[in-house]
VMD Tcl script that draws the C-alpha trace (Angstrom):
set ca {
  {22.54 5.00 7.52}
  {20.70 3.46 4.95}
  {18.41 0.09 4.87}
  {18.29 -1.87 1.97}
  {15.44 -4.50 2.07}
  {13.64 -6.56 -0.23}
  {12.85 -10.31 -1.34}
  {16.56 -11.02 -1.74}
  {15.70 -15.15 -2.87}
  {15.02 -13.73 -6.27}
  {18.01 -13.65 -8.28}
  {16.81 -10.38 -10.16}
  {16.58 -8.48 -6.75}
  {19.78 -9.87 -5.45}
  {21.52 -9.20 -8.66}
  {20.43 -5.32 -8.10}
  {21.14 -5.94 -4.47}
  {24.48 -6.69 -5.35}
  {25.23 -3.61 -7.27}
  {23.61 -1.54 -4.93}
  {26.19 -2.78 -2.42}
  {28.71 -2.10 -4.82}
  {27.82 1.65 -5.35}
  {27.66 2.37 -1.68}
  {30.83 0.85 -0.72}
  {32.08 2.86 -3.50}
  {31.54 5.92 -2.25}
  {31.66 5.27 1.46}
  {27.80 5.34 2.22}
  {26.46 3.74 5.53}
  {24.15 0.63 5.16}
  {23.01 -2.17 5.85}
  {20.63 -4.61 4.34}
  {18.25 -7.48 5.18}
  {15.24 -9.19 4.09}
  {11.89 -7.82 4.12}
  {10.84 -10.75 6.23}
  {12.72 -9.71 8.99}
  {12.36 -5.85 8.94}
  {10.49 -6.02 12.23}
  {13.19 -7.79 13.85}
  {15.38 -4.94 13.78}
  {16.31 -2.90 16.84}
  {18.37 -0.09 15.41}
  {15.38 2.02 13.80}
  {16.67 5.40 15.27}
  {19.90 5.14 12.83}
  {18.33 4.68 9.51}
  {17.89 7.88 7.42}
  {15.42 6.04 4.71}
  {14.94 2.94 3.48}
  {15.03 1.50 0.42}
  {12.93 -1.07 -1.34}
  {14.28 -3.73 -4.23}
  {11.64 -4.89 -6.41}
  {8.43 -3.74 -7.42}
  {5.63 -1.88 -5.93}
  {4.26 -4.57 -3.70}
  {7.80 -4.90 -1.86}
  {7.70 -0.94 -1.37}
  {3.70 -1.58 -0.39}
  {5.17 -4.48 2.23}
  {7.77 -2.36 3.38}
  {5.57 0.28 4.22}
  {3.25 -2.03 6.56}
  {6.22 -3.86 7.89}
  {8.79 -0.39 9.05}
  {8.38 2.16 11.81}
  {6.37 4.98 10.21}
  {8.60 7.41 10.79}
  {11.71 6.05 8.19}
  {11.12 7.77 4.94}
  {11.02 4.91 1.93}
  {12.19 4.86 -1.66}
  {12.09 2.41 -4.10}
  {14.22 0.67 -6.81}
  {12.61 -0.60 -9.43}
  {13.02 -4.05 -11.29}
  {9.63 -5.43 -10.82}
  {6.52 -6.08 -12.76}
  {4.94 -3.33 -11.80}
  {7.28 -0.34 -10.57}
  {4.71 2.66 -10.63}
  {5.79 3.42 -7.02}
  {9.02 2.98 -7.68}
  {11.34 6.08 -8.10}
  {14.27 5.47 -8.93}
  {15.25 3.21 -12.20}
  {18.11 1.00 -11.96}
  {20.70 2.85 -14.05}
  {19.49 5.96 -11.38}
  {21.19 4.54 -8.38}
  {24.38 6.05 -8.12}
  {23.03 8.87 -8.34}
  {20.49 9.24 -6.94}
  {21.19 7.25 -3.73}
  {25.06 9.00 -2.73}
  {22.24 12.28 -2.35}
  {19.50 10.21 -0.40}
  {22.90 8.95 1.76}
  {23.80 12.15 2.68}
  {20.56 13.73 3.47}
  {19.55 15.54 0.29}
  {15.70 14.78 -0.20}
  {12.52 15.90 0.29}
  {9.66 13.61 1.70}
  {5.86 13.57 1.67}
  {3.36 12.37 3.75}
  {0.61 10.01 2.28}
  {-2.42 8.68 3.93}
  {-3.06 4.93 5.01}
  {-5.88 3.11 5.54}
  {-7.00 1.47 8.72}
  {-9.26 -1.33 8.14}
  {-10.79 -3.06 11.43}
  {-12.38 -6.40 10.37}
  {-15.02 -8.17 12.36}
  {-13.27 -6.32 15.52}
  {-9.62 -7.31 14.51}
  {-7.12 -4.65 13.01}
  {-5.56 -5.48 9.92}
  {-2.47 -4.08 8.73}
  {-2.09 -0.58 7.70}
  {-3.12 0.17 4.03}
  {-1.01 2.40 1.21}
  {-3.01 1.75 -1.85}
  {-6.44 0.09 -0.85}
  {-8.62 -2.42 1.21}
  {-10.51 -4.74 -1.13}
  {-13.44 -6.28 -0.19}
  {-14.46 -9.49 -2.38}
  {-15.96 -12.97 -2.54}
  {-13.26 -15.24 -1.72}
  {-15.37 -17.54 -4.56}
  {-13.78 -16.68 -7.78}
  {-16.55 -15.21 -10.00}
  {-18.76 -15.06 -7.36}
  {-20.47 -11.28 -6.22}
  {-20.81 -10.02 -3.02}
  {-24.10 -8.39 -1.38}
  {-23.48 -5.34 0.91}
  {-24.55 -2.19 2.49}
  {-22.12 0.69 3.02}
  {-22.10 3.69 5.50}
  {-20.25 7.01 5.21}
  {-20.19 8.44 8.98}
  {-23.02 6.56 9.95}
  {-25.97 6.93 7.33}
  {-26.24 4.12 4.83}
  {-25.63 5.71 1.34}
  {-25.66 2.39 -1.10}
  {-26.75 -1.45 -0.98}
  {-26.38 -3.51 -3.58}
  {-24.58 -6.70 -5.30}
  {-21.12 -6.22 -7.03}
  {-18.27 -8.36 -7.94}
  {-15.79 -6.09 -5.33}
  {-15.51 -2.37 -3.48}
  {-12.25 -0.86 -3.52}
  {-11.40 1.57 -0.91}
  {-8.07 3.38 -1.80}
  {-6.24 6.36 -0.49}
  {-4.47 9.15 -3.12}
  {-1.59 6.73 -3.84}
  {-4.22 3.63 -4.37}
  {-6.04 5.70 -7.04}
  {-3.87 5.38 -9.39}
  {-3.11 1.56 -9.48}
  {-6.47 -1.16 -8.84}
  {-8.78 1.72 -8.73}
  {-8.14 3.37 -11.84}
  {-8.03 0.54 -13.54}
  {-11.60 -0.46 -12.31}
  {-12.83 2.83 -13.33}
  {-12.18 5.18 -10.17}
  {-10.73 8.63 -10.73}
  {-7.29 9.91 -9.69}
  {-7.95 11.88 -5.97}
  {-5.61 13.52 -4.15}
  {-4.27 13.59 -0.26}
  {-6.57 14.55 1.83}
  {-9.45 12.16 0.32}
  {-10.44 8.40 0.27}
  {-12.45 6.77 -2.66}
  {-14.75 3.99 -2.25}
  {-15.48 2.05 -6.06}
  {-17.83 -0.59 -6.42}
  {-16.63 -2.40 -9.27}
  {-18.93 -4.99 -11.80}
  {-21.98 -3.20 -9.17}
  {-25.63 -4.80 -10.41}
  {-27.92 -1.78 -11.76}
  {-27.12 0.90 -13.21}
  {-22.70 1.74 -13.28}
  {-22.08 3.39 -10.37}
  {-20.00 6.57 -9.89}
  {-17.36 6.83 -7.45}
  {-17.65 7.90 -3.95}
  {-15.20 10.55 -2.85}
  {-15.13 11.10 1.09}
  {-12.69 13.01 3.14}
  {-9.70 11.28 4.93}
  {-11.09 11.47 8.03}
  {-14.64 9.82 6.87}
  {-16.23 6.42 8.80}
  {-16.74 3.94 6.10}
  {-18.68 0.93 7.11}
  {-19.28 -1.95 4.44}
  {-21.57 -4.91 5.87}
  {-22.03 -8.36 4.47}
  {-25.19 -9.26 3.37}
  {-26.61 -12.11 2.56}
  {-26.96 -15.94 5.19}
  {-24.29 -17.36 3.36}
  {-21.92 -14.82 2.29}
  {-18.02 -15.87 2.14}
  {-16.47 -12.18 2.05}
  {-12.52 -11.39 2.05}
  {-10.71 -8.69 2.89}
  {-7.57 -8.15 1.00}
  {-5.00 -5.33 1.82}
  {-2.41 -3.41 -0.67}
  {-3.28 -6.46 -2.52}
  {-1.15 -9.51 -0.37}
  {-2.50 -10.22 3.47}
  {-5.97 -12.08 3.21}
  {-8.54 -11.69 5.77}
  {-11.57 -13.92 6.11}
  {-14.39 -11.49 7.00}
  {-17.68 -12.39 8.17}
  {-19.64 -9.18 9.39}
  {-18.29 -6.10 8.45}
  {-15.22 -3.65 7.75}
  {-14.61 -0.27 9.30}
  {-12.11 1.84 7.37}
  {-11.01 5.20 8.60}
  {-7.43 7.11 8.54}
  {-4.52 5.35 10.03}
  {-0.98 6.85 10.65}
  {0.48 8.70 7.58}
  {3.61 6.85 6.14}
  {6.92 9.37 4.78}
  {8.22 8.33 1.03}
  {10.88 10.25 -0.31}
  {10.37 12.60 -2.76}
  {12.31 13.10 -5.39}
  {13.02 16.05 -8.61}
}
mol new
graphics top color blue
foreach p $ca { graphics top sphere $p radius 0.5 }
foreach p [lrange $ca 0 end-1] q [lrange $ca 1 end] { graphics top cylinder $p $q radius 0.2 }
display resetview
C-alpha cells in the first residue's frame, strides 16, 4: 500500500492530490492518504510500501521526522523548492504504478541528532542551524569535534548538515557538496579571516557552546521546528532514514 501525505489545505497540493488519486484508482493501486499533521496518528505502518510526499522539499523534510524510519519516502514535486523531490508532476503515472508494485531501489541517508540543553530535538535530514534568534544579530561560540575545542569565534550562524543538507543551506552559504558517510560544520558571516569548512565523519561528537552573559541562541532543524537554546548543542548520528531511489 501506498501513503500519500502532505499539506492538503493548499489548493496546489490538493489539486495534485486529486490527480494522484485519480491515477491510482486507475490502475488499481493500494492507498491511502492523510495529512502530514496526523502521520503519527497512524497505526497501520507495517502495510505501507513507501510513502509519498506532495509539495516541496520541506513537506518531504517533515515527513521524514514525522514517519517510522523504516517506510521508504518519495516525493512529488509542486513546491518552491523541489530539489528533493523526484518525481515531476507529469512523472506520476509512471513512475508511481512501478513504486506500487514494488519496483525501486532505496538508499540510506544519514540524520542528525541534535540534543539541546539536555532535550532531544527532532531528527535532522538536511541540517541543525544554530543562530541568534535577534535578526542581524551574531552569535559567540566555541565548538568541539570529539572532545577538543577546534574553533571560537563570533559569526552570524553554524550550519551542521549531513550529505543531503550540503547541497541546499550549506552550499549556498559557501560549504562544499560531501557525501554519506560525513557531516559538515560551516560557520557562515564568521568574524576574522573566512573560514573553511569542517568535514568530520558521521560518527563525530560535535559540541557548539554559547558564549557570551547574554546570548539569545536558537536552534533551528531542516529549517521549521525552533528551539530556544541556552547552553549548548550536541550533534552526533541519529537513525538513517530510506528514500527511494529512482533511474
Amino acid at each position: 500500500m501506498l501513503f500519500l501525505t502532505g499539506h492538503f489545505e493548499r489548493p496546489k497540493v490538493r489539486k495534485l492530490l486529486e490527480k494522484t488519486i485519480g491515477m491510482l484508482e486507475k490502475n488499481k493501486a493500494h492507498f491511502e492518504f492523510g495529512n502530514i499533521a496526523g502521520i503519527k496518528n497512524k497505526k497501520n505502518y507495517s502495510k505501507i510500501l513507501c510513502a509519498i510526499a506532495i509539495g516541496g522539499d520541506g513537506t518531504l523534510l517533515r515527513t521524514a521526522r514525522e514517519i517510522s524510519e523504516k517506510i521508504p519516502i518519495v516525493g512529488i514535486g509542486c513546491g518552491e523548492k523541489n530539489f528533493l523531490m523526484k518525481i515531476k508532476p507529469w512523472e506520476i503515472e509512471k513512475k508511481l504504478v512501478e513504486i506500487a508494485k514494488g519496483n525501486f531501489k532505496t538508499e540510506e541517508k544519514e540524520r542528525l541528532e541534535t540534543i539541546i540543553d539536555g532535550k532531544k530535538a527532532p531528527l535532522a535530514l538536511n541540517e541543525a542551524l544554530l543562530v541568534n534568534k535577534k535578526s542581524g544579530a551574531i552569535i559567540k561560540y566555541k565548538i568541539k569535534l570529539n572532545g577538543k575545542k577546534i574553533v571560537e569565534n563570533s559569526a552570524d550562524g553554524i550550519i551542521v548538515c549531513t550529505s543531503t543538507g550540503s547541497t541546499g543551506h550549506a552550499l549556498s552559504a559557501g560549504g562544499k557538496k560531501i557525501p554519506n558517510g560525513f557531516f559538515e560544520i560551516l560557520q557562515y558571516n564568521a568574524m576574522g579571516k573566512k573560514p573553511k569548512p569542517i568535514i568530520a565523519k558521521a560518527n563525530s561528537k560535535i559540541e557548539i557552546t554559547c558564549l557570551g552573559k547574554y546570548a539569545e541562541c536558537e536552534t533551528i532543524i531542516d529549517g521549521q521546528p525552533r528551539f530556544k537554546t541556552e547552553k549548548n548543542i550536541i550533534i552526533k548520528k541519529g537513525k538513517n532514514i530510506k528514500l527511494v531511489k529512482l533511474n
